[in-house]
PyMOL Python script that loads the backbone (N, CA, C, O; Angstrom):
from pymol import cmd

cmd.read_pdbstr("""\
ATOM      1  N   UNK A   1       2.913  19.764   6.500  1.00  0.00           N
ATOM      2  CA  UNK A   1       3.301  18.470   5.973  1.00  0.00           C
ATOM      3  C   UNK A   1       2.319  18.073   4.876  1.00  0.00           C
ATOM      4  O   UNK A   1       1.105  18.082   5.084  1.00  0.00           O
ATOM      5  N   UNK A   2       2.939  17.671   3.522  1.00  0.00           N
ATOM      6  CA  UNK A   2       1.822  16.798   2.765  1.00  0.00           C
ATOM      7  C   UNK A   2       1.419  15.615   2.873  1.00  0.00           C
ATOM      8  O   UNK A   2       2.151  14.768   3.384  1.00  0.00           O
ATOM      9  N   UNK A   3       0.397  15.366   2.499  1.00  0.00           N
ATOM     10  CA  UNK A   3      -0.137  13.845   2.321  1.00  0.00           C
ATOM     11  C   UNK A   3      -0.699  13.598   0.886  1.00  0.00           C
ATOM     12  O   UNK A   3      -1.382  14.231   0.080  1.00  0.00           O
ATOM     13  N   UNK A   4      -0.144  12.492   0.941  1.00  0.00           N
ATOM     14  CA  UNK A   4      -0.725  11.941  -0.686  1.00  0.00           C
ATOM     15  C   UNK A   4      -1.764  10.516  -0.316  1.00  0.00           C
ATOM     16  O   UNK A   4      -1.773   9.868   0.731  1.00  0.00           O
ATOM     17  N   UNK A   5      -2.441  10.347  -1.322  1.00  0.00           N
ATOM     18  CA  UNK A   5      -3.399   9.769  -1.259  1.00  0.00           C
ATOM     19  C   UNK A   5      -3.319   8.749  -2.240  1.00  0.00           C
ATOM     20  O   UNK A   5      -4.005   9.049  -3.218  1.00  0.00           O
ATOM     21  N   UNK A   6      -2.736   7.644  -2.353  1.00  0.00           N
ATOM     22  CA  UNK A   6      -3.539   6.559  -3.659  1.00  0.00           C
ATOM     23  C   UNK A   6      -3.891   5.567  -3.411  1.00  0.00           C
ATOM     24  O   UNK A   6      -3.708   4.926  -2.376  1.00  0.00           O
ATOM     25  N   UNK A   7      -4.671   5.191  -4.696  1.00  0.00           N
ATOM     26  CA  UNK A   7      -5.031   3.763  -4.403  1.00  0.00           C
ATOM     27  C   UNK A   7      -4.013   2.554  -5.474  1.00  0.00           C
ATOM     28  O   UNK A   7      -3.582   2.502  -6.626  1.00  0.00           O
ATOM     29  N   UNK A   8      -4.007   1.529  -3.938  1.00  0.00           N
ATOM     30  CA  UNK A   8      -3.445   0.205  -4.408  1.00  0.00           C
ATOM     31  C   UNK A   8      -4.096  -1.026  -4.523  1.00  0.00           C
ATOM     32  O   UNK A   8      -5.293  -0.932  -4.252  1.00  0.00           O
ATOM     33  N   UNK A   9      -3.758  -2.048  -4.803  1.00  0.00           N
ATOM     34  CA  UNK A   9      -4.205  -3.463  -4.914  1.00  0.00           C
ATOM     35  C   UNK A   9      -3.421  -3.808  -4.015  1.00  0.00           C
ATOM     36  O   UNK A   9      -2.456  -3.146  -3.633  1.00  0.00           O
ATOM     37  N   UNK A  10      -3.827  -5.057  -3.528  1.00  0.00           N
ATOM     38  CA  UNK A  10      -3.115  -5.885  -2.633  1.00  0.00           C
ATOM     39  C   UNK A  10      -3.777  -7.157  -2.666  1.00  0.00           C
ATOM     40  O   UNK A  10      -4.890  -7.351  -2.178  1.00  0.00           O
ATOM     41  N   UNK A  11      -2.868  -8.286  -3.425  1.00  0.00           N
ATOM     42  CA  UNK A  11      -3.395  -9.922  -3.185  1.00  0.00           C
ATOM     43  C   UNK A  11      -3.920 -10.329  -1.873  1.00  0.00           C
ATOM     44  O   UNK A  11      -4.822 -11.161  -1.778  1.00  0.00           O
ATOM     45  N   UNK A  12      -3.235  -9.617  -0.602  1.00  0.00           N
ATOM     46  CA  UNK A  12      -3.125 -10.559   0.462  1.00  0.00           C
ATOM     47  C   UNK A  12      -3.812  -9.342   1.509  1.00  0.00           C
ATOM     48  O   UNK A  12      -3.027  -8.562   2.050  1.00  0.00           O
ATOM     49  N   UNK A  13      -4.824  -9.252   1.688  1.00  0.00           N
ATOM     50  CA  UNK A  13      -5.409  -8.314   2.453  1.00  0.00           C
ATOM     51  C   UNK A  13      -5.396  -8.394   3.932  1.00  0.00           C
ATOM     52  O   UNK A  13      -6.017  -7.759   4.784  1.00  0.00           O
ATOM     53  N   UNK A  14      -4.822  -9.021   3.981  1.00  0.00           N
ATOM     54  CA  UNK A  14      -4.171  -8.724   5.527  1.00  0.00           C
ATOM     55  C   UNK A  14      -2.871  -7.931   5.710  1.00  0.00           C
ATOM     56  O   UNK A  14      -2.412  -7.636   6.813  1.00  0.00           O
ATOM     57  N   UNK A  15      -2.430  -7.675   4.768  1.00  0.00           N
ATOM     58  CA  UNK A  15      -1.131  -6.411   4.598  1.00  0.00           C
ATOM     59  C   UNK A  15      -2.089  -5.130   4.997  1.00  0.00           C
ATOM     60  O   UNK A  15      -1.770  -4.552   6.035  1.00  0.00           O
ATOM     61  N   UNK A  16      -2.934  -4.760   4.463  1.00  0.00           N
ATOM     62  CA  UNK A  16      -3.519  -3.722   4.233  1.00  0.00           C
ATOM     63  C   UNK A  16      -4.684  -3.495   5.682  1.00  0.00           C
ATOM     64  O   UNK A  16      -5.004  -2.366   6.054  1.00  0.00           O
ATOM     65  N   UNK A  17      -5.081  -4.476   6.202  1.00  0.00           N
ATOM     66  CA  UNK A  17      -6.040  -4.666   7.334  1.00  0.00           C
ATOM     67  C   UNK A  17      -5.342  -3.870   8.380  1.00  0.00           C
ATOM     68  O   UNK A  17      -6.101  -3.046   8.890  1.00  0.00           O
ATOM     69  N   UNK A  18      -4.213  -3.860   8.825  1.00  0.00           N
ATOM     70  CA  UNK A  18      -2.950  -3.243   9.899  1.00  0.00           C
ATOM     71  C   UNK A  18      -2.954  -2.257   9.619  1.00  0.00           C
ATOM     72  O   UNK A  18      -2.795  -1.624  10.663  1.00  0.00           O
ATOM     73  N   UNK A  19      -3.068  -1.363   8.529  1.00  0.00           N
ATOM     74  CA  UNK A  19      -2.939   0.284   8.486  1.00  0.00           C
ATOM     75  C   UNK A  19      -3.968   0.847   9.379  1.00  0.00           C
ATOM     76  O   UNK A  19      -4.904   0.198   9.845  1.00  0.00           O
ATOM     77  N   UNK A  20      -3.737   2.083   9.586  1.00  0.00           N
ATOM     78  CA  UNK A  20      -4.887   2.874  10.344  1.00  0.00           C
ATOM     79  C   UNK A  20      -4.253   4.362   9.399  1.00  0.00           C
ATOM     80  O   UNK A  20      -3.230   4.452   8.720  1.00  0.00           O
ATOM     81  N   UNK A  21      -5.191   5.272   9.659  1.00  0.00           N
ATOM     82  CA  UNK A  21      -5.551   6.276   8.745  1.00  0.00           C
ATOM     83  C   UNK A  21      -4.658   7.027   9.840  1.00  0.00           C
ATOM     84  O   UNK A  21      -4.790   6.986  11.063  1.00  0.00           O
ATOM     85  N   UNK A  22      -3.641   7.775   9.020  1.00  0.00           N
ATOM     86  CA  UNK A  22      -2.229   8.466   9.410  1.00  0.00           C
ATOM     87  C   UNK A  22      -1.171   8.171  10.004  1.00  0.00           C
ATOM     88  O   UNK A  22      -0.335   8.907  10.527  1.00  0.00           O
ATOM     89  N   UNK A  23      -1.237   6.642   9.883  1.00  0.00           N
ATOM     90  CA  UNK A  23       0.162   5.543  10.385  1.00  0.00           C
ATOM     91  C   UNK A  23       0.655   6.092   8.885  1.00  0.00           C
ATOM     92  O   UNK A  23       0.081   6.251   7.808  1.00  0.00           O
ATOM     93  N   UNK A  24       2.426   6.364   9.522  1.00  0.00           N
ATOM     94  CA  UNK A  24       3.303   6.316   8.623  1.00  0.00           C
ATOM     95  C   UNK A  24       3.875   4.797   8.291  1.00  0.00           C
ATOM     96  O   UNK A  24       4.032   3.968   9.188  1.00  0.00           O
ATOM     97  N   UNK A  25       4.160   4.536   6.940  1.00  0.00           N
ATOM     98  CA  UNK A  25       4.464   3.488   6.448  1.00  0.00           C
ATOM     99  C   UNK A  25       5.258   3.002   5.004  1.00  0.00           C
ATOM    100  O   UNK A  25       5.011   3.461   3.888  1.00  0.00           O
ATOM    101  N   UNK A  26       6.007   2.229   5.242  1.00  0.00           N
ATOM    102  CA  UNK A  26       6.812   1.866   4.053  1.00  0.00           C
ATOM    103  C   UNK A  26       5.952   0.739   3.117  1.00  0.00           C
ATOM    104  O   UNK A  26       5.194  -0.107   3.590  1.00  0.00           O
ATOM    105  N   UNK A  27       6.204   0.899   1.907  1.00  0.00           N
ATOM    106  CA  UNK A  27       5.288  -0.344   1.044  1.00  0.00           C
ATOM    107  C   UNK A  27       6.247  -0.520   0.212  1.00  0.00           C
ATOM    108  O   UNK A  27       6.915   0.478  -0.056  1.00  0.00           O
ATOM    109  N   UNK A  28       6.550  -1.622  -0.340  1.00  0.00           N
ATOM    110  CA  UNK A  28       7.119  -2.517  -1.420  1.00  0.00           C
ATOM    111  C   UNK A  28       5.817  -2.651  -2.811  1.00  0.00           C
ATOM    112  O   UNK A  28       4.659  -3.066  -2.783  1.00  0.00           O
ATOM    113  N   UNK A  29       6.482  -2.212  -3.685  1.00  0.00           N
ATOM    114  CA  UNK A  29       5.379  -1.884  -5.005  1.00  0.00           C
ATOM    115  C   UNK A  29       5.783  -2.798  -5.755  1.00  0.00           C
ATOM    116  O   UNK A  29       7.006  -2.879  -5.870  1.00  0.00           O
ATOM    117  N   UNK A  30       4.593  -4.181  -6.817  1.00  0.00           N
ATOM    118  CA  UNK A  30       5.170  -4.314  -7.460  1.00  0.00           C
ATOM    119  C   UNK A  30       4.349  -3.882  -9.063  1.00  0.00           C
ATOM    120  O   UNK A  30       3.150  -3.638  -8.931  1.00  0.00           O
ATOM    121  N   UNK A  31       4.810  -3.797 -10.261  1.00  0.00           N
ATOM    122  CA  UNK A  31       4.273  -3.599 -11.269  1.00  0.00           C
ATOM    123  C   UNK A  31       3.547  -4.304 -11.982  1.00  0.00           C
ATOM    124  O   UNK A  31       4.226  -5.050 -12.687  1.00  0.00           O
ATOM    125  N   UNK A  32       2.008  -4.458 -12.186  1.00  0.00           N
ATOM    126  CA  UNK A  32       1.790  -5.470 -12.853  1.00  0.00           C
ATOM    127  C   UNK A  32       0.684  -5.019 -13.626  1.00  0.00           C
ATOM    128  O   UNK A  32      -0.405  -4.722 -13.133  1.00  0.00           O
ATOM    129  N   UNK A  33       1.020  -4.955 -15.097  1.00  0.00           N
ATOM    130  CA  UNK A  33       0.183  -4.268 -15.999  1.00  0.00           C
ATOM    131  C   UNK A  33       0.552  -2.853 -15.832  1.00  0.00           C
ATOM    132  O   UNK A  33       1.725  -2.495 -15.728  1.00  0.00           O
ATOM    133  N   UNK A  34      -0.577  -1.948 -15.802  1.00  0.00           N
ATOM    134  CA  UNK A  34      -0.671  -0.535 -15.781  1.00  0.00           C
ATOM    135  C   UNK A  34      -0.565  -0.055 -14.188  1.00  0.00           C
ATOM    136  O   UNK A  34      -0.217   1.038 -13.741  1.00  0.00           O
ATOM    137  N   UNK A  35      -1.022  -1.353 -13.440  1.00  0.00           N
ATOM    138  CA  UNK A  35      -1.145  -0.861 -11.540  1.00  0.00           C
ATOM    139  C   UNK A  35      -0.211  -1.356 -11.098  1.00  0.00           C
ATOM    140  O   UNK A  35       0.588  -2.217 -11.466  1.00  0.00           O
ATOM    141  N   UNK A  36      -0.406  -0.509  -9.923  1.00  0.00           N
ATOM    142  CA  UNK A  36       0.807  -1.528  -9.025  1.00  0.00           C
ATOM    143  C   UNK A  36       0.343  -2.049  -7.654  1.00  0.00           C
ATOM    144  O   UNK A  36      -0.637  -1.471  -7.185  1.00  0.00           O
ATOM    145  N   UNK A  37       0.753  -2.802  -7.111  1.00  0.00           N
ATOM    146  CA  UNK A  37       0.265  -4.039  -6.399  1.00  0.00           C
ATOM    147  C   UNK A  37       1.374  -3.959  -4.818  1.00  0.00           C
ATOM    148  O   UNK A  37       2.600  -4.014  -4.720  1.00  0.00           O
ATOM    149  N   UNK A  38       0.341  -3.819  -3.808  1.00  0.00           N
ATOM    150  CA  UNK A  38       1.270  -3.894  -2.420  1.00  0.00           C
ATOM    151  C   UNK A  38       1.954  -5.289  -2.011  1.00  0.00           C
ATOM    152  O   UNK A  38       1.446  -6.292  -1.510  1.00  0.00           O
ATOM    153  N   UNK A  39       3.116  -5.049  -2.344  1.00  0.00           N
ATOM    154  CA  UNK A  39       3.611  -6.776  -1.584  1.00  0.00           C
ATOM    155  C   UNK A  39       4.162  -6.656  -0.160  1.00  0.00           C
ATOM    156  O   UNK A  39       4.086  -7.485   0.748  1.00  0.00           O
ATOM    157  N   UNK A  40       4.561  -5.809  -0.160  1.00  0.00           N
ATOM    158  CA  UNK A  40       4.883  -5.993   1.541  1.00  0.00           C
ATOM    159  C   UNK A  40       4.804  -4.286   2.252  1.00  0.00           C
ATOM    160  O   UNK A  40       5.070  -3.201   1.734  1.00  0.00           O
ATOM    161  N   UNK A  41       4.370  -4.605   3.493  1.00  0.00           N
ATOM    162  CA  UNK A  41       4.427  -3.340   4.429  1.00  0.00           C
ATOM    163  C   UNK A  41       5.123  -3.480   5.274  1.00  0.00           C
ATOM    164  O   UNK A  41       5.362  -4.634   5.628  1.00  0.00           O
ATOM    165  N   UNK A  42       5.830  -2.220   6.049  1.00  0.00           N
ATOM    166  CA  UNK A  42       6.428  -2.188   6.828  1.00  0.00           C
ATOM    167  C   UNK A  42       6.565  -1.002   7.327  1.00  0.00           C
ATOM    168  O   UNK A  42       7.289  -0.825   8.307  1.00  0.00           O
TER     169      UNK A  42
END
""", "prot")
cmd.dss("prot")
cmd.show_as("cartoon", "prot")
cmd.util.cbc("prot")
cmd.orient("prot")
């Protein structure tokens, strides 16, 4: 199986606090500038 690795931003860091390292997970991306920005997990 692969794994990819990137890095995101996230305004609201409590989206991001709930992950644990090899939870599978859905993210909502949004575009802003050149990055993109986590708005929602699931």
């Amino acid at each position: 199986m692969l794994t990819f690795h990137f890095g995101f931003c996230s305004p609201d860091k409590m989206l991001l606090d709930k992950l644990t390292v090899g939870k599978k997970v859905n993210v909502e991306l949004k575009k802003k500038g050149s990055d993109y920005v986590v708005t929602a997990v699931k």
